[in-house]
Structure formats: C-alpha cells, structure tokens
N, C-alpha and C positions, 0 to 999 in steps of 0.2 A: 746578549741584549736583554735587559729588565723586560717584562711580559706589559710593564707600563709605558711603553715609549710607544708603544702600537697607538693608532689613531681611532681602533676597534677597540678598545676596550672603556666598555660600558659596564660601570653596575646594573643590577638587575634591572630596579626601577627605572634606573634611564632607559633601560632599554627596553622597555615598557613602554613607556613614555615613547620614542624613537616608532615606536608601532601607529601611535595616532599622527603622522605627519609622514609625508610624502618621500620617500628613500629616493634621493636625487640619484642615486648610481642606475637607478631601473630605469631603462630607456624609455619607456612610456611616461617616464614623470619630464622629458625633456619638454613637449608640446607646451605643456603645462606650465612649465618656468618658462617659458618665451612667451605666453601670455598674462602671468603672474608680473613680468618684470615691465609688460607694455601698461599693465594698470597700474604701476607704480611710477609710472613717467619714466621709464628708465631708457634707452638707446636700444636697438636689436644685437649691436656689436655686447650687449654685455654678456651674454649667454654664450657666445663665442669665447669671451675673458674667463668664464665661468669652466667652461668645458676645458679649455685649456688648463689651468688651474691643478682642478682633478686629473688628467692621463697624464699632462708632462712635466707641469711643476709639484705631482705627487702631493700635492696640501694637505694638511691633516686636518684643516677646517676653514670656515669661511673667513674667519680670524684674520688667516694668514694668508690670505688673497688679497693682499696688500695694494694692488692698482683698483682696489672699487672704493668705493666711496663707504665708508665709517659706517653710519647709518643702515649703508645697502649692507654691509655684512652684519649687523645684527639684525636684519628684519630676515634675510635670506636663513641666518640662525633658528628663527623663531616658526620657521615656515616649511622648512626641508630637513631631513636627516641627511647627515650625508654618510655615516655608519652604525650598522644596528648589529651589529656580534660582537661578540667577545670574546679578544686570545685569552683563553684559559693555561697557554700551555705552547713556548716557543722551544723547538730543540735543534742544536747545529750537530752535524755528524762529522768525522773528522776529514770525509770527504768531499765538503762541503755543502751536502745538502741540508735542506731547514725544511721541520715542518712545521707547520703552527695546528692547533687544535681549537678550535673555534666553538662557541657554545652560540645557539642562531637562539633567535626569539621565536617566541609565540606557539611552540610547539608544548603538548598537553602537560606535559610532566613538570614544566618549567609554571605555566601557568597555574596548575596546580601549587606551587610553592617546593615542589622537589624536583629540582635540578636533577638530572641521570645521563648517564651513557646515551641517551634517545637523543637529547638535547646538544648535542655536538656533532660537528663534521671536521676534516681532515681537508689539508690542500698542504704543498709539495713543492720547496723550488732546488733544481738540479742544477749542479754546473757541471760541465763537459767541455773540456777546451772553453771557443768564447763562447760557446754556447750557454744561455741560460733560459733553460725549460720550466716550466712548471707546471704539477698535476691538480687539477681541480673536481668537485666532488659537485653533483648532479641533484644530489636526495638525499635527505637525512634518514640513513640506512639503503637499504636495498632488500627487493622483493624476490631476485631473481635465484636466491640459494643455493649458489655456486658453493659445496662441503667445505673446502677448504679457504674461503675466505669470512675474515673476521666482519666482514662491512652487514652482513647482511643474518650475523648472529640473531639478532634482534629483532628481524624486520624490517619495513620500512615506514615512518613516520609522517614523513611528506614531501613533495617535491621543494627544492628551491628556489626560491622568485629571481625572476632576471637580475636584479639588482641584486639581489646574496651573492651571484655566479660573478656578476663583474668584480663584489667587494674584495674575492676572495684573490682574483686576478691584482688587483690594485693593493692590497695588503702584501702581497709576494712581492711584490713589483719594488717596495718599498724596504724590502731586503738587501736591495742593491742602493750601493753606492752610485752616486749622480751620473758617472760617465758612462753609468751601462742602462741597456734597456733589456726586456722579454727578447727571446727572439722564437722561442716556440710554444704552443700550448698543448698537451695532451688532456682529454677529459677523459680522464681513468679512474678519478677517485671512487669517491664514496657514491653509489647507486649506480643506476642504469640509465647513462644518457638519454636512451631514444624514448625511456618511458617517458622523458620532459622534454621532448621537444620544443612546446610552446613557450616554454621558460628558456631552454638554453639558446634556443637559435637568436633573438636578440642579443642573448648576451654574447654571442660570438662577433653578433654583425659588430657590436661596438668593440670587440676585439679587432676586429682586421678593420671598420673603419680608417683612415690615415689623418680625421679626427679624434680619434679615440687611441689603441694603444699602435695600429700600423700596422699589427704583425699580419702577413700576407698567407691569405687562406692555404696554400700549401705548405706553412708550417702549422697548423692548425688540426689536430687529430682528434676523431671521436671514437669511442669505445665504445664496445655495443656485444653480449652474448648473442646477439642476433635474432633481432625485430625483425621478418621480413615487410611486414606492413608497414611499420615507421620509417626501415632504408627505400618504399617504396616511395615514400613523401619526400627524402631526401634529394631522390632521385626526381621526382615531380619538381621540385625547389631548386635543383640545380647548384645544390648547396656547395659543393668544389670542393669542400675537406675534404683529406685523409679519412677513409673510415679502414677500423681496426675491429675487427670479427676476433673475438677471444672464443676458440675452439677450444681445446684443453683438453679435445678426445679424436681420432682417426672414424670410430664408428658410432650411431646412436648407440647399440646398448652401452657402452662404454660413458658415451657424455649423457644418457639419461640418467648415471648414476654418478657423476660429477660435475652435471649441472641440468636439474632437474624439471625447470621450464625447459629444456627439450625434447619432453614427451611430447611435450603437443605440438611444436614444430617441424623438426626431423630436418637433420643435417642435409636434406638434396634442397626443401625448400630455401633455406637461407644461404647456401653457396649461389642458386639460383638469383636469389634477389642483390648478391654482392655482385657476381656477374653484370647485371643488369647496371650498379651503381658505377661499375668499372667502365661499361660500353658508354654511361650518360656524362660522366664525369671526366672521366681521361686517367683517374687518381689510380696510382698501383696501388692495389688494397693490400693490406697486412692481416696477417693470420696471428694470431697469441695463443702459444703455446706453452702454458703454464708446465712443467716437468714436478711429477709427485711421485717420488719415490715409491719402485711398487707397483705403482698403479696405472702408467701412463707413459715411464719410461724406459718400455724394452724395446729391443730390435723390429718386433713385430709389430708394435706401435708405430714406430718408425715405418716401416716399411708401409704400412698401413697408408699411414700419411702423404708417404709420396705418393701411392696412387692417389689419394682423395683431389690431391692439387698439382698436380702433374699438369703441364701446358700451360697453368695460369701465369699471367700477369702480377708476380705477388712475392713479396717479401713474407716468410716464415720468422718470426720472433719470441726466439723461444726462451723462457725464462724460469731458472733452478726458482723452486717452491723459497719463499721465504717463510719459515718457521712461526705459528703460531701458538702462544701458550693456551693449551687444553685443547687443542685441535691434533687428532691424531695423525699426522701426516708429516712428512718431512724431507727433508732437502736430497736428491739421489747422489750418489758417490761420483767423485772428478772421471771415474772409469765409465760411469754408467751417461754421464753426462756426454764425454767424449767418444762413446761409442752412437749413440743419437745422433747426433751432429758428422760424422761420417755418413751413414746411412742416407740423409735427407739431403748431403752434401751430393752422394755418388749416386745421389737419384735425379740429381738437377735442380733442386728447386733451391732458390735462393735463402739464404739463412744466413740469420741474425743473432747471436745469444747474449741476452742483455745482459751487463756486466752488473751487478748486485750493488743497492748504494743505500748508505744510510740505515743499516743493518744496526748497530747498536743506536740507535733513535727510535725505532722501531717505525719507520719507514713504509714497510707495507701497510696498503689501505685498511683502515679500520683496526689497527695495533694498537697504537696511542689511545685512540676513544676506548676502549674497552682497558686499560691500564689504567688510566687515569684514574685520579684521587676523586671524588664529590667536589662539585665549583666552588672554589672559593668568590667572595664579593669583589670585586676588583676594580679600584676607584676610575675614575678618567684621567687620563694623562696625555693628551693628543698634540705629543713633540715628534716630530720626524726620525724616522729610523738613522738616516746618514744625511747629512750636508748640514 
C-alpha cells in the first residue's frame, strides 16, 4: 500500500495548520462538536452520524460522510481536524503484520524546521488466526531506560494527546479490509503507559465504548515497567484492563541494571501494587519477560522467577530479545530458550512464549524510528485503505 492512501498523511504545513483547530479524535473535542453543531442549527442526531462515520464507516474525511448535508461537511472541514500525523513509513511482514511509522506534530525539532527520530512514534497491527490486535505507542519516546530497548535511546519527548492515541487505533483499524474489525488492543508501543494516564485512559474509554471501536475491556492490555502509584490510580478507577508488568529480571540487582527506574522502586513494591490490581480488578495479570541472552536467561534466572511468582494469579509471557542494531544484546539459543521454559513450566507457573512476528519489518518498538531515512514532505491523499 502507497504511504499516500493513509488518511494521516499530511504535509508539514498542513499539519501545522491541523495544530490550530480542534482534533475531532480527542474525546474532549466531542462536548464541543455537540454544541458547535446546536449553533449551527443542526439536529443533536448529527453527532451521532458523525461518530458513526469515524469508528465504523472508517472515513478518511468529512468529504466522505456522504449522509450530511454538503455545506455541513465543509464547514465541519474548516472547524475540526480529524488527522494530524503522518505515515512516514508503512511496512507489511510476510506474516502479516504492518507497522506504520508516524511523524506527530508539534514536537520541538519538528517545529524547529528539523524533522528527527524525536518527531515520530510506531504502532503495530498483528494477525493471529481471526484475531487482529494492535500495539499502540503512549509517548514520543520513553523515560524509562529499559538497556535493551530502542524506544527510549533518546529519551522521551512528550506524552501523547488522547486524540494521537485514538488516531493511531483508527489508522490500523484501516488496515483491514471491510469485513473485519480490532478485536484486541495492547498498549506496548512506544513509552510508558501509566506515565500518561491522563491522556491514555480516554482514549481507551472510546476504545471499548460500543460507540466508538466496541472492543471489550478484557481485550484491552496495558503495559507498564511498573508505576506502583499510577496502578494505584488504576485500581482507584476500577479500570478493568489487563495490566502487563514487564519484569525482565527475577531480582532488583538484576532489573536495576536492565531497567533502571527500579532503583527507586524495588521489585516487592510493585508485585505489591499488581496484587492489589489483581484483588480490585479480577484481571489475571501478566508478567513480561523479555529473554536477553547472557543476561537473564539461565536456569537460575529461571528458578529465581518461580519463586518471585509462585501462587500468583498470572500468566508469565516470555519473549526471545528481538535484535537491535547497535544495541549489545541478543536473541538466546533455541537450547537456552527451551531449557527456560521447562524450569518455569515444572515450577507451576503459567507460561506463555510469544512467538516472534514481523522480524524483517523490524517490528520491535522503536526499530523503524531509529532506521528511518529524514521525513520526506508527504502530500495529502485521504482515499481509504480498502473498500
């Protein structure tokens, strides 16, 4: 698929411009269009039409919202954005996952006039049987300095606005052909979910809304190296996702030196606070266990581990390192892999080993943005990906 069929892609200036007007995706701009359309004389049902439009008839603009009235879709034109990034960069893998590489607005380097690695996020759609999941990206970059992942080389830049989070949901979404829908969301990408809570949790509500995309809060997972304060809000909120604790170590020293915000945390606090999310919630929490050759996956790691989560409520999902260029670390041997997974097997705890996808795409979070070529200018072309 041409990088021009996307309904995301804006030249710079437009999307510039897309800055000074209201991003219809961001759930706070809805109140606003309901009393936007009551000063223009228009029916309450039209915002219903409207909403419809965007999550089920996938529109790539007001254009093409064919049941409003002519006028109302240029003045709703002149008044709302309804997409502000741009696919820089769409890749298919031969097992059919896609990811797109997005360049967001308004972020410093861009505004400066030099487009960079800073200025782009990643998001992810998987197929799996009928399954069709997708990974979505929280923050342009990530604070949290986990060694081995590309996302967070950099830094982090700024969080995402509710309305980026849905765009990116709605852009995959438009990957699919007509007869299929989402059926699951992980928010694994790019950053660290719980540091945007304020931004992400709207954009989930309009995810499982049965207004918006339907998908039902238990298919819906959050990632998290482990906030205990923020899982403590979730748990305050009664938020009902999946949450996913990416551990990636059996003991602190171990995960202080592969993922270094947990010096100041400590592994008893934050299994404390998932517990807590387990008792509030009902949700079996997941454990992510990244496998880094060397460093994380010997027997004694293993065995480590079972004790740490022995008794719990909890799928273990453990996942071989996908390889990053200049990053010292690397994927552990089919022996060393299969001796891991015995261990964690014949210790009781439930295990998961995720099966590797979209490998020549370069698929893991933060691959692509740090591969990528300088942005090129990239006209508007907002045709529908299929139907």
């Amino acid at each position: 698929m041409a990088v021009g069929s996307f309904p995301g892609c804006l030249a710079l200036g437009l999307a510039h411009k897309m800055l000074e007007m209201l991003h219809l995706l961001d759930p706070a701009s809805w109140p606003h269009l309901q009393r936007w359309l009551a000063q223009h004389g228009q029916p309450a049902f039209r915002a219903l039409q409207i909403r419809k439009w965007i999550f089920e008839g996938r529109a790539a603009s007001f254009e093409a919202m064919t049941d409003l009235p002519k006028q109302l879709r240029a003045d709703l034109a002149a008044e709302f954005a309804l997409w502000t990034m741009q696919v820089v960069r769409h890749q298919t893998s031969r097992d059919g996952t896609e990811k797109l590489l997005l360049a967001v607005a308004g972020s410093r380097s861009e505004a400066a006039g030099e487009p960079s690695a800073m200025d782009r996020i990643e998001c992810v759609l998987l197929r799996d049987g009928e399954r069709r999941s997708i990974c979505i990206s929280s923050q342009v970059g990530c604070a949290m300095g986990c060694v081995f992942c590309a996302s967070g080389l950099d830094g982090v830049e700024r969080n995402l606005t509710s309305g980026e989070i849905v765009e990116q949901m709605l852009l995959l979404q438009r990957l699919l052909p007509p007869e299929e829908r989402l059926s699951h969301i992980v928010v694994m990408g790019m950053g660290e979910p719980l540091a945007n809570l304020d931004h992400l949790l709207p954009a989930l509500d309009e995810a499982s809304d049965p207004a918006g995309l339907g998908i039902s809060h238990r298919r819906i997972t959050i990632s998290t190296v482990g906030l205990p304060k923020q899982i403590h809000r979730l748990c305050e909120r009664n938020t009902r996702y999946h949450l996913a604790v990416s551990l990636h170590a059996p003991t602190d020293e171990l995960r202080n030196r592969i993922v270094p915000v947990n010096k100041n945390i400590g592994l008893a606090e934050i299994l404390a606070a998932a517990d807590r999310y387990f008792d509030v919630s009902g949700r079996r929490l997941t454990f992510e266990y990244v496998l880094l050759a060397g460093i994380n996956d010997q027997p004694l790691h293993a065995r480590q581990l079972v004790e740490l989560l022995r008794g719990r409520t909890a799928l273990v999902n453990v996942i071989p390192y996908n390889a990053v260029a200049g990053l010292p670390y690397a994927t552990p041997s089919p022996a060393a892999i299969a001796r891991f997974r015995e261990i964690l097997v014949a210790g009781g705890l439930n295990v998961r080993f995720r099966q590797r996808k979209g490998d020549e795409i370069e698929a893991a979070c933060g691959q692509l943005r740090r591969s990528a070529s300088p942005l090129a200018t990239i006209g508007s072309a907002p045709q529908p990906s299929h139907g």
